[in-house]
N, C-alpha and C positions, 0 to 999 in steps of 0.2 A: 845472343843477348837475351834472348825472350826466354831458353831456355834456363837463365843464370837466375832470371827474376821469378820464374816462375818454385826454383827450387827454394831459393830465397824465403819466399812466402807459403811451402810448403815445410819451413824448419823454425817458423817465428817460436821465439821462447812464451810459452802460456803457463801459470799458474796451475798445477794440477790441484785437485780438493774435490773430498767427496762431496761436499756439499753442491756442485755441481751438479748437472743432468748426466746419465747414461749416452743421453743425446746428442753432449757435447763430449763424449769420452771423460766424464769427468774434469774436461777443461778447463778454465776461463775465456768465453769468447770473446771478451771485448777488442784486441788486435784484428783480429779477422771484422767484426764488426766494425770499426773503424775504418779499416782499408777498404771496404766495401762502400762505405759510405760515400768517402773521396773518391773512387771509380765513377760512383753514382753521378758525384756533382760533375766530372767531369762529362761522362758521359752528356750529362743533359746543358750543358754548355757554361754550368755555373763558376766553374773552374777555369780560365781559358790561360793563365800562364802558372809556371811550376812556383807556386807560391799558394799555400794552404793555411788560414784564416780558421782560428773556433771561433766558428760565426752561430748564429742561430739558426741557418740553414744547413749546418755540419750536424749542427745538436740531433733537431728535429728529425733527419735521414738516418742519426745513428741511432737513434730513439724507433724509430718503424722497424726496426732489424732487431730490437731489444723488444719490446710490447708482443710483435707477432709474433716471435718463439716461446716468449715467454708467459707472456696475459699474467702481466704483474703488472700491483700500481704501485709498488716497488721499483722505480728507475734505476739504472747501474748510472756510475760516474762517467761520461766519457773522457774528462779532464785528463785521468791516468791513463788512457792507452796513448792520448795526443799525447801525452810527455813521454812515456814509458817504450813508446817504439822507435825512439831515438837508439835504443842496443842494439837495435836491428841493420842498422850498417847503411841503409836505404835512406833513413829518413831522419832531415836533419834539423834541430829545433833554430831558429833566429832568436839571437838573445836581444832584446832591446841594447838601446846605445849605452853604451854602459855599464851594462851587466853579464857582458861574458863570462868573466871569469866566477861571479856567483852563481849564473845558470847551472857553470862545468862541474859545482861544488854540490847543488842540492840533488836531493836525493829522492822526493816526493813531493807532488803537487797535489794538491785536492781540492781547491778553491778555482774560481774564475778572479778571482781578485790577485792571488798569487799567481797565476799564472800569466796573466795580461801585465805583472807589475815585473816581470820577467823575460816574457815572451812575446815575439811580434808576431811570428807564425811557425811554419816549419815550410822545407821545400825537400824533395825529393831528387835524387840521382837524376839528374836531365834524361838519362836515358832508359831509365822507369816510366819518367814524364811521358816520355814521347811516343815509347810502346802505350802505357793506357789512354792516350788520343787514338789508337786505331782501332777500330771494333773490333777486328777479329783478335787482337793480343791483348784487349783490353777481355774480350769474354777469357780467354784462356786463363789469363790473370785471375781473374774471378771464381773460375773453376777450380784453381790453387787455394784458395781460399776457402771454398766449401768443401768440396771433398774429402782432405786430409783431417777438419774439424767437428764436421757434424755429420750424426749418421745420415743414410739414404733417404729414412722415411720426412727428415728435414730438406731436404736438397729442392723439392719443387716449390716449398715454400718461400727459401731465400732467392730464387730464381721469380718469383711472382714477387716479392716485394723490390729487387730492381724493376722488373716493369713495371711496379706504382708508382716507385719514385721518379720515373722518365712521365709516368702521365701526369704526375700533379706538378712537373715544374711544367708541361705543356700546358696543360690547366689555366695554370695560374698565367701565366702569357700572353693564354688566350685572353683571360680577365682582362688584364692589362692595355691591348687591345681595344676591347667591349666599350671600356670604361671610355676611348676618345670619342666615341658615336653619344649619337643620341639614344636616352634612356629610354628602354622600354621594359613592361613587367614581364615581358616572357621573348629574352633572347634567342634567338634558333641554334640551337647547340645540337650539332646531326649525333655527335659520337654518347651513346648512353654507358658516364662517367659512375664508377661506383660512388657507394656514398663516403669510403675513406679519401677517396684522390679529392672528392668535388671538397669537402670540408678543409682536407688538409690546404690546398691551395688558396679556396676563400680565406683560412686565416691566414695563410702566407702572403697574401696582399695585403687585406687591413691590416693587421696589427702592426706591422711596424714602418706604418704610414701614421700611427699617433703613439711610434715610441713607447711601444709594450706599455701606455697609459691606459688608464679608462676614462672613455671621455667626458664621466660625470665626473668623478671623486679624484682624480687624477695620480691613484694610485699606481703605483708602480714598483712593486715587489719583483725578484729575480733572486733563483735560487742559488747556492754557491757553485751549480754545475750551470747557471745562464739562462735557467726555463724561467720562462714570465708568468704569470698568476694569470693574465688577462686573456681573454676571450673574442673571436670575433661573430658579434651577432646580428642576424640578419635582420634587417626594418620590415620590410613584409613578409613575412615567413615565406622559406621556400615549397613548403607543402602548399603554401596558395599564389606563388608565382613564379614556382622552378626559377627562381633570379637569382643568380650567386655575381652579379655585376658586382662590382668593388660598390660603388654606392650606393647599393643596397646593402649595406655593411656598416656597422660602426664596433669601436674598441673597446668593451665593457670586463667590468670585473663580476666575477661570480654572483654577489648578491644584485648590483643593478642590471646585471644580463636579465636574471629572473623578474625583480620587479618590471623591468622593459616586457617580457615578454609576457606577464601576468598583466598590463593595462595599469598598473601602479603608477608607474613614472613613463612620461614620455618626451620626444623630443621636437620645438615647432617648428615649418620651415624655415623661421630664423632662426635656429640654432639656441633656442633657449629651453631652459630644462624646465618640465612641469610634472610638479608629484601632486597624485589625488588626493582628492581631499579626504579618501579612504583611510590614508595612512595618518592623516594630520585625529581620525577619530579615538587613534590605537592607545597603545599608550607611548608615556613622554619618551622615552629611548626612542623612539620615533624623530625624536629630530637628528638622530645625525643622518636623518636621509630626507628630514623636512629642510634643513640646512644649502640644501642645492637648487630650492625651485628659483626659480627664474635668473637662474646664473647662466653663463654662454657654455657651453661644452668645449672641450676642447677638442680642435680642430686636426684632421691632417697636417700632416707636410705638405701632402703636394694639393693644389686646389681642385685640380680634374679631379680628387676622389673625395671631396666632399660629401655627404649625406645626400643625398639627392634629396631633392625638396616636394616632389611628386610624393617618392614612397616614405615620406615624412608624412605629408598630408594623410596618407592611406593609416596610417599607423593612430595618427589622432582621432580618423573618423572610426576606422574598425574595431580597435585593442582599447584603446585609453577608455579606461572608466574617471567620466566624468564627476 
């Protein structure tokens, strides 16, 4: 059986175009990249029965397999390989109630909106499922996947981006963890984590612990492939307390990330927001961010990840210009 799947994933139908890398044989990777991803999740336990979710943790692992080959800020869609490898005999999409027989009809997806108003998830040959639960048929599997797709001089690299992905959901676990103890500014962490796993995993806890929000403006943008706008930013920088605990974290968007970390805006142990009186000097455009002082922030989900109210205090006494 191991050897039926592995030919399988050695014969997937890809897009040829020159527009393509050399790299990739002129392919399209995104098949292989996606089935990679779902090994990933399984692998690291995110996965645990044959039912496959575009989730934002599907996004984000297929996204690290797109960025490191490619170092574009040009994203690919992953929307179309989840739909598009239903031809592959393997992988089967769930139509929402209802919509089978529209599913069976369409012919292209590209949205997150069309696809969730269609689609519940996709599941897999049980006995695909069951081989990538075991490591050793789950590496061989993966080995089908790199190989036949990308040349040689890529191979070490999508082999290190699976081991990022198994350490940042460890990571992020650990966080998870951390966060039931009492806070401290410098947690003992033995294992010296790069700076992609430790970042990716801090934002893979906060941010959607306040619902891809920011918790001043409470904006909440999501592109039509599911990536969020917002940011997870640290209260006492980690260059001055190696702290990547969830609360020392909060959900911010692009420009309040900056003003937070510029002393502009800050936030007080009661959770209220205060903008300098810097910006009230600027000019009038200045109020849509004068607009939010002394408002609450908005909060987590869950209350264990709170702001913590220590590296709150540290943030008013050190950063915030008065």
């Amino acid at each position: 059986m191991l050897t039926f799947y592995q030919q399988a994933f050695e014969k997937l139908k890809l897009s040829p175009a020159q527009s393509w890398p050399e790299s990739t044989y002129f392919r399209a990777p995104y098949k292989p990249f996606m089935l990679l991803a779902v090994s990933d999740l399984i692998a690291t336990g995110t996965i645990t029965h044959n039912f496959i979710e575009y989730s934002d943790l599907l996004l984000e692992t297929f996204d690290r397999y797109w960025q490191m080959l490619f170092d574009s800020t040009k994203l690919a869609n992953p929307i179309q390989p989840f739909f598009y490898l239903r031809s592959e005999g393997f992988w089967h999409l769930q139509a929402q109630p209802g919509m089978e027989q529209r599913l069976a009809a369409t012919t292209d997806i590209k949205t997150i909106g069309q696809l969730k108003q269609l689609v519940v998830g996709a599941k897999l040959d049980q006995a695909l499922f069951d081989l990538l639960q075991q490591p050793f048929a789950r590496e061989q599997l993966r080995q089908s996947l790199i190989q036949p797709y990308f040349m040689r001089e890529l191979q070490p690299a999508l082999a290190t981006i699976g081991q990022m992905n198994t350490a940042i959901f460890s990571y992020a676990d650990l966080l998870v963890e951390h966060s039931q103890r009492t806070f401290r500014e410098i947690p003992a962490i033995d294992t010296p984590y790069l700076v992609e796993v430790r970042s990716s995993a801090f934002r893979r806890v906060v941010v959607p612990n306040y619902d891809y929000c920011c918790a001043i403006c409470g904006i909440r943008i999501i592109t039509p492939e599911g990536r969020s706008a917002v940011e997870a930013a640290h209260i006492i920088p980690w260059s001055k307390s190696y702290n990547d605990d969830p609360r020392n974290g909060v959900s911010l968007c692009g420009l309040h990330h900056w003003l937070f970390d510029q002393g502009l805006l800050t936030i007080t142990p009661n959770y209220q927001i205060q903008i300098s009186r810097l910006v009230a000097e600027q000019p009038a455009a200045n109020q849509a961010v004068l607009m939010f002082a002394q408002q609450p922030i908005q909060l987590p989900q869950q209350k264990q990840l709170y702001p913590n109210q220590i590296a709150l205090d540290w943030h008013n006494q050190h950063v915030y210009r008065r």
